[in-house]
N, C-alpha and C positions, 0 to 999 in steps of 0.2 A: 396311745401313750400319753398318759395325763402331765401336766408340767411339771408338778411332784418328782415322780416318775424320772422323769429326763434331767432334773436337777441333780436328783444323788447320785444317776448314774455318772454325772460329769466330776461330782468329787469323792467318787468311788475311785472312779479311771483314774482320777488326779494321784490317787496312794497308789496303782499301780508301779510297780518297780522290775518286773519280770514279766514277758511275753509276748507276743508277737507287734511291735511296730506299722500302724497304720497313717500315714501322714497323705494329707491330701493338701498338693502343693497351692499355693497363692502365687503366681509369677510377678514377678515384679515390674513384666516389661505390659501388665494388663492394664491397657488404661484406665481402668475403673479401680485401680491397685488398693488408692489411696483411702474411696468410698469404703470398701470390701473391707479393707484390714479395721476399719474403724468399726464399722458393722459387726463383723468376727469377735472381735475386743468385745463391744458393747453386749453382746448374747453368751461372753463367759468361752470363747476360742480364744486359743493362742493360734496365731496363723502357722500352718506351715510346722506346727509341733507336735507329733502323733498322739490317736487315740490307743488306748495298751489294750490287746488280746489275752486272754489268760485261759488255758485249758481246762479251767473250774468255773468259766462262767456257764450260768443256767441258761435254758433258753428264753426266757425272761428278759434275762439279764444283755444277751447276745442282741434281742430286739431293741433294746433300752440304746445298746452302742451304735446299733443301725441307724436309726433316729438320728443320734447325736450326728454321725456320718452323714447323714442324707439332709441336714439341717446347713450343715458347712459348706457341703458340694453344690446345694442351691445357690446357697451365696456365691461361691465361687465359680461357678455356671452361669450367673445371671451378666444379664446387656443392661443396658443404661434404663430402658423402659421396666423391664422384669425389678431391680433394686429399685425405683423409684416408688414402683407399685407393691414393694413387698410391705406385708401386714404387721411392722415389727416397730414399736416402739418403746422405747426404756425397759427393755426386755422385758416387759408383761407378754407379750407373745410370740412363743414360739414361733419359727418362720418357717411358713406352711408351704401347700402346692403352688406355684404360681402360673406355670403352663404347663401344656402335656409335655411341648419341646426341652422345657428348662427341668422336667421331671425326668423325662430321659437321660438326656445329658448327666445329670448329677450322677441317675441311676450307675451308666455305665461309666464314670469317671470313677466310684466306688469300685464296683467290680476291674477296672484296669490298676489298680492300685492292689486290690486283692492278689490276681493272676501276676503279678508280679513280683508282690512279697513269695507265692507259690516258686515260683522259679526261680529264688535263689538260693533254695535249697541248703537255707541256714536257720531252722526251726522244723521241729518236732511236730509240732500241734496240728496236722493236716483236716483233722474232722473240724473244731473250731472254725478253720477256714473256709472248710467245702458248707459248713453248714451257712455261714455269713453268705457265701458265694450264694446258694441255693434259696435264702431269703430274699438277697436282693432282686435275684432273677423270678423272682415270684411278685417282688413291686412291677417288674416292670411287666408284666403279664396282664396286671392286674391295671395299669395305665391302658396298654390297648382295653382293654375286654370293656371298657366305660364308652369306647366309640363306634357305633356302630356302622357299618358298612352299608352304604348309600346307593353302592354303583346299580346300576341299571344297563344292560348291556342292550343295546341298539337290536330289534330282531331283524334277521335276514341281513345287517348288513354286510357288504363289500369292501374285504381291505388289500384287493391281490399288491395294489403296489406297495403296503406294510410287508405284504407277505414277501415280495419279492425282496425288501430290504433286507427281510431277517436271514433269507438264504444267502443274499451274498454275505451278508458280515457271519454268518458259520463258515462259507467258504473261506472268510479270511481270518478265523479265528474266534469268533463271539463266543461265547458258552451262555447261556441263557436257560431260565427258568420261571419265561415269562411269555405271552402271545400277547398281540395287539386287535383291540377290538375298538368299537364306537361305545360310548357309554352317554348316557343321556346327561345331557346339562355341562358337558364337559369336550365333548368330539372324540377326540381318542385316547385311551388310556390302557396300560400296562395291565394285563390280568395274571396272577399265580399258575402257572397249569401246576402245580403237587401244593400240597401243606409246609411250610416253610419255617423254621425256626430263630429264635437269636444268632445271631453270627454266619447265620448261611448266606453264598454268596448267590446272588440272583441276577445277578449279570455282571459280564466280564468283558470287558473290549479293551482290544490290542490298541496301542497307541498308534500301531501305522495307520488306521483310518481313520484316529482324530483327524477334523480339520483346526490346523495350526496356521501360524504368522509364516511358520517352514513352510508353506507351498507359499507363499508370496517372494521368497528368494530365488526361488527356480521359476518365474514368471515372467513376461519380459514387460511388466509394468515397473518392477521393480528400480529401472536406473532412473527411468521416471518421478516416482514416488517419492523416492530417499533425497529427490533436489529439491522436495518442497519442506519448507521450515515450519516446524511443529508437527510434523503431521505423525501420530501414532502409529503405532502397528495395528492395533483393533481397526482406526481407520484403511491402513492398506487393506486389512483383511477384508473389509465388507465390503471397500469396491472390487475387489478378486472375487467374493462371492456373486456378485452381481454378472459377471461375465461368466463367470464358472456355471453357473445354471443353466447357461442356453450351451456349453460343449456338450454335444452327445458324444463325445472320446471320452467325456470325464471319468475318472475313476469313480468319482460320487456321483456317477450319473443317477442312480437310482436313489440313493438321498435324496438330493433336488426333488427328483419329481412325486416323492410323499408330501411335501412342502405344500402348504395351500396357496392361491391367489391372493387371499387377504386374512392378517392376524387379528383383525378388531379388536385392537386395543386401544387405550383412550387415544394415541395417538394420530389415530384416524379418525378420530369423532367430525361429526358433522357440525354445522353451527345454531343448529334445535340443539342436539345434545350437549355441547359445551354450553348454550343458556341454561340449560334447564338445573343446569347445578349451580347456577344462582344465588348467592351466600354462603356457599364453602370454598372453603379455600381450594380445595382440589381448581375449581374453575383457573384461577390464576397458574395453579402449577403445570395444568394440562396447557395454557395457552403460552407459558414462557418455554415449557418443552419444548413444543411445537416452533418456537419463532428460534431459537437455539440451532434446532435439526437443519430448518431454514437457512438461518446462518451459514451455517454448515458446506452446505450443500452451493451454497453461491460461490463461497470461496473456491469452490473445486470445480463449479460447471457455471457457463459451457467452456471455461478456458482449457479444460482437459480436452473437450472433445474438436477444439477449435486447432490446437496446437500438435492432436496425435491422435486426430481418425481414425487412424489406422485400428488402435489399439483401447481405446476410449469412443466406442461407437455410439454417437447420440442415440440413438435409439434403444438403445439399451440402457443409457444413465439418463432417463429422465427422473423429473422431482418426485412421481409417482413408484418410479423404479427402487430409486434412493429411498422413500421413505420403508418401502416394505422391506431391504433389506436390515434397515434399522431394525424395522422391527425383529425381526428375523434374529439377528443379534441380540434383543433385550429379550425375547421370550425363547431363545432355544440354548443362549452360549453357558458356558460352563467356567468357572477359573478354575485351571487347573494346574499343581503343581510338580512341575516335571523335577527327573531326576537329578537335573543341574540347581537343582534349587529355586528354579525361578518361576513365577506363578505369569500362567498366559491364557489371555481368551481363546477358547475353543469351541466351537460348534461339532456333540458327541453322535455319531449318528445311533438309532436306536433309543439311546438312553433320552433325547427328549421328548418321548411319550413319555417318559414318567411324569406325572399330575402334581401337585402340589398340597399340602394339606398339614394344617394346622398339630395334628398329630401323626408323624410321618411313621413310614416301615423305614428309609433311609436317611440318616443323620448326617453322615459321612461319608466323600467318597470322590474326593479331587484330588489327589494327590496320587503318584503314578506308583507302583509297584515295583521297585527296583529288581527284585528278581526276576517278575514277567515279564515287565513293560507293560506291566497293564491296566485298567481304574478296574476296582472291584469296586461293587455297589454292594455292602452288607446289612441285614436288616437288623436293628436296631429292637424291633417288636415280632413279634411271631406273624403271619399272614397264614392265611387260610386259601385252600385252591378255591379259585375263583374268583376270589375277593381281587379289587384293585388292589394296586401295590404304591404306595404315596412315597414321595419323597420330598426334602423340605428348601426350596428354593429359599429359604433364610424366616430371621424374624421380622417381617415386612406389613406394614400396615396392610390395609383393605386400598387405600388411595395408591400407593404403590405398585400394589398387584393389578389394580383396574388401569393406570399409567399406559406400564411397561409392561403388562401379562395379558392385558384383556377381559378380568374376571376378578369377581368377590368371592371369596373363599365360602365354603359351607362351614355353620355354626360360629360361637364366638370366635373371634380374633381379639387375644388380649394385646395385642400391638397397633388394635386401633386407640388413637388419643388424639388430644385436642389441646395443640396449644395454647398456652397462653403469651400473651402480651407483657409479660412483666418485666419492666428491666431490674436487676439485681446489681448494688455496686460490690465493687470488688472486695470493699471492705465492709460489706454487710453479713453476720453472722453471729452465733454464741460461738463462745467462749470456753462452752460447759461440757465440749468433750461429744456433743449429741452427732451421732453420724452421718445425719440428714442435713446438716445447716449447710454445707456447702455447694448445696445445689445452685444453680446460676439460669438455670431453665424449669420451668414448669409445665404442667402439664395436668387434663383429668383424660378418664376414658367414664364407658359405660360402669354405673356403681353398680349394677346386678353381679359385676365379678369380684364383689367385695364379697369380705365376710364379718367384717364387723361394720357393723351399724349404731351400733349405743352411743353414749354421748360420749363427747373427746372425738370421734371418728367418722358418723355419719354416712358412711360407705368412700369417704373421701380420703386422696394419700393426701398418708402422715407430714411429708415433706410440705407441702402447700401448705395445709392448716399449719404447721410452724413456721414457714415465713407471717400465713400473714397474722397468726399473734402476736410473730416478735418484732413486726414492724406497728402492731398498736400496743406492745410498750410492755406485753405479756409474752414470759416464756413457765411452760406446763412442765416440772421438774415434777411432779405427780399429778394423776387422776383428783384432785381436790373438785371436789363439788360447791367451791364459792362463789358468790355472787361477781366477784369480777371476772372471773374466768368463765361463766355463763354466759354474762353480759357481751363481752369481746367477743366469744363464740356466735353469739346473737348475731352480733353487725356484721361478724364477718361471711357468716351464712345466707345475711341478708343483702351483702353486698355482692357476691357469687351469684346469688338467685339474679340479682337485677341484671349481672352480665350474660349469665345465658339466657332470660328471657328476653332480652336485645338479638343475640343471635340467632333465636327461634321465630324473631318474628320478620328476620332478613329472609329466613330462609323460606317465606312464603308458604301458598297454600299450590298443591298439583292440581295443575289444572288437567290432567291425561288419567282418565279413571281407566278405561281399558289397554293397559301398558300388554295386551297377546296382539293388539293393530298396531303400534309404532316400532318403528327402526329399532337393530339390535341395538344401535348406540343410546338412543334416547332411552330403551328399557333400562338400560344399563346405568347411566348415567342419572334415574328416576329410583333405581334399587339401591344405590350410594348413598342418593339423598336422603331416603329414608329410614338408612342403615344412620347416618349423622343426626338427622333428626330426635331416633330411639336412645343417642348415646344421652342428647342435649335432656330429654324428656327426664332420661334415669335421673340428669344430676341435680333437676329442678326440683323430682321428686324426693331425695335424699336430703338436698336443701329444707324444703317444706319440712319433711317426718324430722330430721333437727332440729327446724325449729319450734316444732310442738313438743319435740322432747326438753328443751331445753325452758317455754316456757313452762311445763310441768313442773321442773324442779328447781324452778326459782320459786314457784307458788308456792311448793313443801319448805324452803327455805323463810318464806314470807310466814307461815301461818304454823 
């Protein structure tokens, strides 16, 4: 749909006077409220003021409105990274795909808006609607169908204590529509056993075998615990977890013991593997995590096991004990929100073999069932038998996932980014209405996920290049091709180039060519690096192609 196109259709809709009511809400309580509504404004929305349906629209026409819908519900779907990086400025462009996750999302934000106006059964127009409904369910088909499916299932291997888990949670109620197998590059992961559609549920567990903060009140750690100031319930939980794994009465006995020995995540790195990252910041983050956990950990031991042996058996809460439980908690727990409203960490048995993935089968799916009592896990994309089945632990960098998860996602990650150093004062900004000035933070990522490249934009967000024009004294209120606005573009592309190739040259040369002989940590923490390196390379690259774009058309200007 050309921008032509999508413009009449908005002051088509605007003479609308009669028929179906489509309003795609903007909450006010969304911290990003203030960004969004300005945003919305600035591309021709009223926030929060419906798009009109009419029984005489063509199907043409019906696409034209899809658009407009699917344009709004990005915005209103997007996190602080997704709007930063969105490709939109002084309404010259449309605002396009920005992730698979934030495509999702918008998708079925439309369609629950749809299914809704349906069941109020205060309009006529039913085809209109099924046909919208049917379109949109046809974007979101067409978002998986671009990803293809990687897993690799392990041959010959052995999962009988998978298997044994999934029997007991049938015997206590699971419904499932999924097996557990080894899959390469990953260890274990959720396969499809049938073909599976939008909205179908693919697993189902009863909350009585969540583990909750509830088993810590029926514990006799608990008159203990609740005399120590500050101390969380997540924390009670995980040292309940820690004992709870050596009772063979448990009722989660067989949980536990799917559980591996060690989660290798950055938190266990070695000290090869935390040098080897070397001029990324990750280095610092993994090392103040680590000294935090530490922290942690001293304030509770040995005084616990000095003061109640009995019930705190050294041997069991060692610092080696304690960290894997962390981990244990960072790569398996769930927040989930129960029927009294309150949102609590939980470790889901079954449910965390589901893997992770930039474009998930499940979007949704922490919040408890009030009818059942139960999490349904709904897929969001269609799956195929066989194929893994993803779900999306959030919109999480690559540094985050390597942290707390132990692993770099496959394919791009548009949430990986690189901040910047900039302080912004609080009274620095236009004046001019533009919806980007109010940014206070910055940031780039890799430019190959742009889509524009020409001059004005260079594959760089809009937000950055307009602070830093309008801190050398230039604000772009149009595309104008004159020599100041070249010039300034100039320095400031030139000034950008000098700071990543500073960065590029901290981050050194690898000295480890054969990363199939070193430790899983230093692969690991060697595949990051390089991962930072590729983003650094893009922006230096985009930097350069700017600036020969830009001396070109000073040249045409000159001559």
């Amino acid at each position: 749909m050309d921008m032509l196109e999508v413009e009449g259709a908005k002051k088509e809709n605007a003479k609308v006077e009669a028929g179906i009511p489509l309003v795609l809400e903007l909450s006010e309580h969304d911290t990003l409220f203030e960004k969004k509504k300005k945003l919305l404004e600035n591309v021709g929305f009223s926030p929060n003021k419906p798009v009109w349906l009419k029984s005489s629209f063509s199907h043409r026409h019906l696409k034209c409105v899809l658009d407009l819908l699917l344009q709004e519900a990005r915005i209103i779907c997007s996190n602080e990274v997704e709007l930063y990086f969105s490709e939109l400025d002084a309404a010259t462009h449309p605002l396009g795909f920005s992730s698979s996750r934030n495509e999702l999302e918008a998708l079925h934000f439309i369609i629950s808006v749809i299914d809704k106006v349906q069941t109020t059964g205060q309009h006529i127009m039913v085809r209109i609607l099924e046909d919208l409904r049917d379109s949109t369910v046809k974007m979101i088909h067409e978002v998986g169908s671009g990803v293809a499916d990687s897993t690799k299932i392990v041959p010959e291997s052995i999962c009988e204590k998978e298997k044994n888990l999934l029997q007991w949670g049938e015997r206590n109620g699971v419904r499932r529509k999924i097996d557990i197998t080894y899959v390469e590059g990953a260890g274990r992961g959720a396969i499809a056993t049938e073909g599976l559609n939008i909205n179908d549920i693919v697993l189902e567990i009863p909350i009585s075998i969540v583990i909750s903060e509830e088993l810590v009140r029926y514990s006799d750690m608990l008159p203990i615990l609740e005399k120590i100031d500050g101390l969380s319930p997540e924390t009670m939980l995980l040292l309940w977890s820690m004992k709870e794994k050596h009772d063979q009465n448990s009722k989660h006995k067989l949980y536990f013991d799917t559980l591996p020995q060690s989660f290798d995540t950055g938190l266990s790195f070695g000290v090869e593997a935390v040098m080897a990252l070397d001029g990324t910041l990750l280095l610092e983050e993994i090392i103040q995590a680590k000294e935090h956990l530490r922290t942690q950990y001293d304030k509770l031991f040995p005084a616990l096991c000095i003061n109640h042996p009995d019930i705190f058996h050294p041997e069991m809460y060692t610092w080696e004990h304690f960290l894997w439980a962390c981990e244990l908690w960072y790569t398996n727990s769930m927040k989930i929100m129960f029927k009294d409203g309150h949102l609590r960490t939980c470790l889901v048995p079954i449910a965390g073999f589901l893997n992770h993935s930039t474009c998930p089968h499940i979007l949704h799916y922490s919040k408890v069932d009030s009818a059942t009592n139960t999490l349904k896990f709904r897929l969001s994309r269609p799956c195929s038998a066989g194929d893994q089945i993803f779900l999306s632990y959030g919109k999480l960098s690559s540094s985050h996932l390597l942290t707390f998860y132990g692993f770099l996602p496959q394919g791009d990650n548009p949430y990986d980014i690189i901040p910047l150093d900039i302080e912004v004062a609080q009274d620095e900004g236009y004046e001019n209405g533009d919806p980007f000035s109010s940014w206070s933070t910055h940031m780039l990522r890799g430019t190959w996920l742009s889509k524009t490249h020409g001059i004005y934009h260079y594959g760089l967000p809009y937000p950055l290049l307009a602070y830093l024009r309008q801190i050398r004294g230039v604000i772009l209120t149009r595309n104008a091709l004159t020599q100041e606005n070249l010039e300034v573009d100039l320095e400031t592309l030139a000034d950008l180039s000098s700071t990543f190739e500073s960065m590029m040259e901290a981050l050194g040369e690898s000295t480890l060519d054969d990363r199939e002989t070193v430790s899983w940590d230093v692969k690991l923490a060697l595949d990051f690096k390089s991962l930072h390196k590729k983003i650094i390379a893009s922006i230096l690259a985009s930097c350069a192609a700017g600036c020969e774009l830009i001396q070109n058309e000073l040249q045409n200007l000159t001559t």
